[in-house]
N, C-alpha and C positions, 0 to 999 in steps of 0.2 A: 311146776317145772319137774321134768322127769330126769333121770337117768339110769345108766346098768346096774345091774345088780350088784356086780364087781364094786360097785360106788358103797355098797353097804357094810363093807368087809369089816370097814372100820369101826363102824357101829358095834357089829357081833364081837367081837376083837375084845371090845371095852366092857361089854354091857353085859355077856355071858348069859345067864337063861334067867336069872334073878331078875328083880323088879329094879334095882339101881346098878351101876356101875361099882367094879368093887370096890368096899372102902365107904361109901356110900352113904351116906341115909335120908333122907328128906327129913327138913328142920317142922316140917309142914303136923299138925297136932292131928292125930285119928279122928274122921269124922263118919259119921253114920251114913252107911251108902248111899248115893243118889236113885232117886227113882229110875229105871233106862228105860230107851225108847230104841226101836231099830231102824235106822236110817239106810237105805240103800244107796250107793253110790252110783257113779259114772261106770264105772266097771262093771256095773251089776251084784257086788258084794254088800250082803248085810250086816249092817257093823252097830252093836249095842251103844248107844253113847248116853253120857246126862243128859237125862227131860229139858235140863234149862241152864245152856252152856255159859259162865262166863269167864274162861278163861280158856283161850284157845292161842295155840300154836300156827305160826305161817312154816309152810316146806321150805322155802325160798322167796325169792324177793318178790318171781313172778304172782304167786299165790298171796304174800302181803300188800302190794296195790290193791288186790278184788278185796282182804278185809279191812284196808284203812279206808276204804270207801264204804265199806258198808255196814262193818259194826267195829270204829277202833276203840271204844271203849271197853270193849272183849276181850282185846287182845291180851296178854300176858308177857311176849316176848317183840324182839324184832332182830332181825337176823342182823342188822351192824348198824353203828351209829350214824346218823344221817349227817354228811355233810352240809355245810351251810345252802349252798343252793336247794338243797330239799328240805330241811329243816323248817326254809322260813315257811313252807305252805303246809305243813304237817299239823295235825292237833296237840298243843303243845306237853300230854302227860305219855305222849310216843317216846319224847327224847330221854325219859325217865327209864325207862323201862331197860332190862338186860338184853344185852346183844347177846342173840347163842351161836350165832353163826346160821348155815341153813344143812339142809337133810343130804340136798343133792349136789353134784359138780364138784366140788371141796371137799376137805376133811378138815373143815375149820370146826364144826359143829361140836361143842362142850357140855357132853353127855353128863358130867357131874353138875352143871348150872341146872341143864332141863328138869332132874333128876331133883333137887334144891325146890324149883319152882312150882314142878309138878300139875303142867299142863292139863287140861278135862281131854284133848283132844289135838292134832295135828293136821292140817287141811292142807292140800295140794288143789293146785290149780293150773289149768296148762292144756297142754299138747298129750292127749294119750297115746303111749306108745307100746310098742311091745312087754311082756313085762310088766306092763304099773298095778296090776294088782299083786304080784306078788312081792314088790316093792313097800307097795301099802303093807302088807301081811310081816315082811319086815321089820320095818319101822315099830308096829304095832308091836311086835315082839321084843323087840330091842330093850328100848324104855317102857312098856306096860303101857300104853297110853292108847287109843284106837286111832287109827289114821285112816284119811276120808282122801279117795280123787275126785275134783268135781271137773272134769272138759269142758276146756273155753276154748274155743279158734275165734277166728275173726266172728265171723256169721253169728256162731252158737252163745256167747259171752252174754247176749240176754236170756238166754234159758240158762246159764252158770249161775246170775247172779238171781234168779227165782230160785234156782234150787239152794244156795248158799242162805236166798232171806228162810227156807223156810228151817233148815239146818239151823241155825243161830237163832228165831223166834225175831228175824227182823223184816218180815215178809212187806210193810209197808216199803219201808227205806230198799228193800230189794229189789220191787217194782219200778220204784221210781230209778232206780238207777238203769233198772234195764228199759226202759220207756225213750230215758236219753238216747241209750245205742240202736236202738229201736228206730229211735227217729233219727240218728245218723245214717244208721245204714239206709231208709229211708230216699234221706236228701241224697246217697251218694248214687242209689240205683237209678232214680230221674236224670240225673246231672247225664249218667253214663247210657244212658237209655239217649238220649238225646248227642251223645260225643260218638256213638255208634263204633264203625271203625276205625275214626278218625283219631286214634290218639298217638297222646305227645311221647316219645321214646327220651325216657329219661335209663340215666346213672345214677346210684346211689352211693359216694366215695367216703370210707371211715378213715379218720386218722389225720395225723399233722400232712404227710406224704400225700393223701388221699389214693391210695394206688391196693386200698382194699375196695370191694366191690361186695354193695348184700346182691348175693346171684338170686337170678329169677329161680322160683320153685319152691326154696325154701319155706318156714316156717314162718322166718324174720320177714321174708318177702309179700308174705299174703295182702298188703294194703297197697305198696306199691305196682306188687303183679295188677291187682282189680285196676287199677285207674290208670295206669300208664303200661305203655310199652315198655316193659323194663329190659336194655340191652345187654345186659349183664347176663348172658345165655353162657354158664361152665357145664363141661360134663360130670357126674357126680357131685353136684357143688356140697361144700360141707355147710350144714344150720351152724351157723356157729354167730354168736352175735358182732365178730369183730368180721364177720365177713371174710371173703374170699380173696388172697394176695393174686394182683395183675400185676401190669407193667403201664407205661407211659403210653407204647407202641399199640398196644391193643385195646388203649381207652381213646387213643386218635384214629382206630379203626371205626370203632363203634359211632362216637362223632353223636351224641343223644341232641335232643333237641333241646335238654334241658339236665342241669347238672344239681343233684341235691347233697350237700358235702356234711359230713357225721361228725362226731366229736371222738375219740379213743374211750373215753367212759365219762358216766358221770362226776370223774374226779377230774378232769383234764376237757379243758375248752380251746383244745388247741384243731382246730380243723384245716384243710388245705383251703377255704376262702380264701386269705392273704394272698395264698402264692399265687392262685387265680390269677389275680389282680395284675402281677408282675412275672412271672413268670414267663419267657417264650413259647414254651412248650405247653401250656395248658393255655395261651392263648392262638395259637393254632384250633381251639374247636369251636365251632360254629356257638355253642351254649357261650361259652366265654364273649367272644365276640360280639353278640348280640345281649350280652347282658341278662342271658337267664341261667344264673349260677344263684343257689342261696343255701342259705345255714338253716338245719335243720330245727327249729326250736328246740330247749332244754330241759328247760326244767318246771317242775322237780325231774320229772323224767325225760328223755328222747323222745319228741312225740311218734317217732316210727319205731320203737326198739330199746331194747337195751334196761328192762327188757320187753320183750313183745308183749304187751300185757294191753290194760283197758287204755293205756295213755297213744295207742292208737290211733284211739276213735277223735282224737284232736289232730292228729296227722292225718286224717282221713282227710278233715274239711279242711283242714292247710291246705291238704296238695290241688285238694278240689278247686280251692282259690287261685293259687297259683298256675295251674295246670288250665282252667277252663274258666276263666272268671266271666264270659259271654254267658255262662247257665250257672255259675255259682251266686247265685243274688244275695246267698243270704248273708247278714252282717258277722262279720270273723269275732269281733270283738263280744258281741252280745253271748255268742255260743260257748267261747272260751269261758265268759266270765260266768257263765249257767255252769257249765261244768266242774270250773274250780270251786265254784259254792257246793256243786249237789257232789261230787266226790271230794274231797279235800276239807270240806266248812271253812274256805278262805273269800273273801269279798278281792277280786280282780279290780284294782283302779283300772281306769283308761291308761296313765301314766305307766303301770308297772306293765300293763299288756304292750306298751310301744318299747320298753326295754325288752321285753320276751322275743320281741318283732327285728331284733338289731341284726342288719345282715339277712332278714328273711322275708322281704317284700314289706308293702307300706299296704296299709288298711284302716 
């Protein structure tokens, strides 16, 4: 996950051109240098790191999904403690670990813990934006540690997670994660290859209100732009993960043929389904009426957002079910429960996949 530079201020602030923050010192006992190797990143910058990393830093949360899936017994930190709903599918020596906060968006980020812990290295994962290398160069500087961008969009997430296996020396486990998205994205270009121009024009509504909108174009947007019509057309729309503020008036103009309703964050499961339900005004639109209104799946993550990361690729074949179930053949359940094994190492009952399913279609 990126941000401005302006986002670093705080960093240099603290961190001064020394190797700790002042005041400092790492409890950590002098060891004999690692062998380096030079890794080039997404940016094209060559960055010396340890031959054989195990203890690596996430930038943010979006960047911590791609390493709990792919190497979390590497990790060192995690950006905040996981609430219960994510906790239970996580590997259980995660919840042990120090929350530091993350690099970007906030200034929660506790340069004396990092600083204590003494990370090999700091890995961003994301959206490239203006900027990100000199961000990385940043960071690097800040705390002494080398910081890596590795670009993931929708499409590109299996060439992120081949460059990440070969980064961390976990190229097996890399492969196969990217095989999965591989064969997601796969099933979703047949599905759509076959729906041609015929697609469903949905809305995507965050919040208890529901009267935020992810607007077409964005970042957040990329899954639901592919497969749907998404009517959520603003000018300038902000990426912002809580979406774009509407009105009532202009989500009864739009009128989607299909309504997918968000939660406020992972800590709050409060969505406008209910009001759906009972409401006058949200029963004026044809999705309500007809009964194609549902809840976004959760957890551990949104499977469309929140953030825009690999937990995606499960909102991908949600929507595919939902949206086109004439060419979505394949079994929902079966895909879910591959993926919370090969990312997550959690076994999917049938049971716990129909609690996953409350509010979000029957399969």
């Amino acid at each position: 996950m990126v941000c401005r530079p302006y986002m670093l201020v705080l960093i240099f602030a603290l961190a001064g051109a020394g190797l700790y923050p002042a005041g400092v010192r790492s409890d950590r006992k002098p060891q004999s240098a690692p062998e380096l190797i030079t890794f080039t990143d997404s940016t094209g910058r060559r960055v010396e790191i340890p031959g054989n990393l195990a203890r690596v830093s996430a930038s943010g949360p979006l960047a911590q999904m791609f390493l709990i899936a792919i190497a979390p017994e590497q990790l060192c930190t995690i950006t905040a403690p996981f609430p219960p709903e994510q906790a239970e599918f996580m590997p259980e020596r995660l919840s042990k670990l120090p929350a530091i906060g993350q690099f970007y968006n906030t200034a929660n980020l506790n340069l004396e813990e990092v600083a204590a812990i003494a990370p090999e290295i700091v890995i961003d994962v994301g959206e490239m934006k203006a900027g990100i290398a000199a961000d990385m160069d940043a960071i690097s500087k800040s705390i002494a540690v080398p910081a890596v961008h590795i670009t993931a969009t929708l499409q590109s997430t299996p060439d992120a997670f081949r460059a990440l296996g070969k980064l961390l020396g976990q190229e097996a486990k890399g492969e196969a994660l990217a095989a999965f998205c591989e064969k997601t994205l796969a099933t979703a270009q047949e599905v759509m290859a076959r729906v041609g121009d015929n697609k469903k024009s949905v809305l995507y509504c965050l919040g208890k209100q529901g009267l935020n909108v992810l607007a077409a174009g964005t970042f957040h947007s990329q899954a639901v732009d592919w497969l749907a019509d998404n009517r959520a057309a603003i000018p300038n729309p902000s990426s912002r993960s809580g979406g774009n503020e509407t009105n009532m008036e202009q989500l009864l103009l739009w009128d989607p043929d299909i309504l997918f309703f968000g939660f406020d964050s992972v800590y709050t499961f409060d969505s406008a389904y209910a009001a759906a339900k009972s409401d006058p005004l949200w029963k004026q639109m044809r999705a309500v009426q007809n009964g194609n209104y549902f809840d976004v799946p959760q957890s551990p993550y949104n499977w469309l957002g929140s953030p825009p990361s690999i937990n995606r690729y499960l909102g991908i074949l949600w929507m595919l079910k939902i949206l086109y179930p004439e060419y979505a053949r394949f079994d929902l359940y079966a895909e879910t429960a591959e993926y919370y094994r090969l990312f997550y190492g959690y076994e999917l009952s049938r049971e716990r996949f129909g609690r996953l399913m409350i509010n979000s279609g029957s399969f």
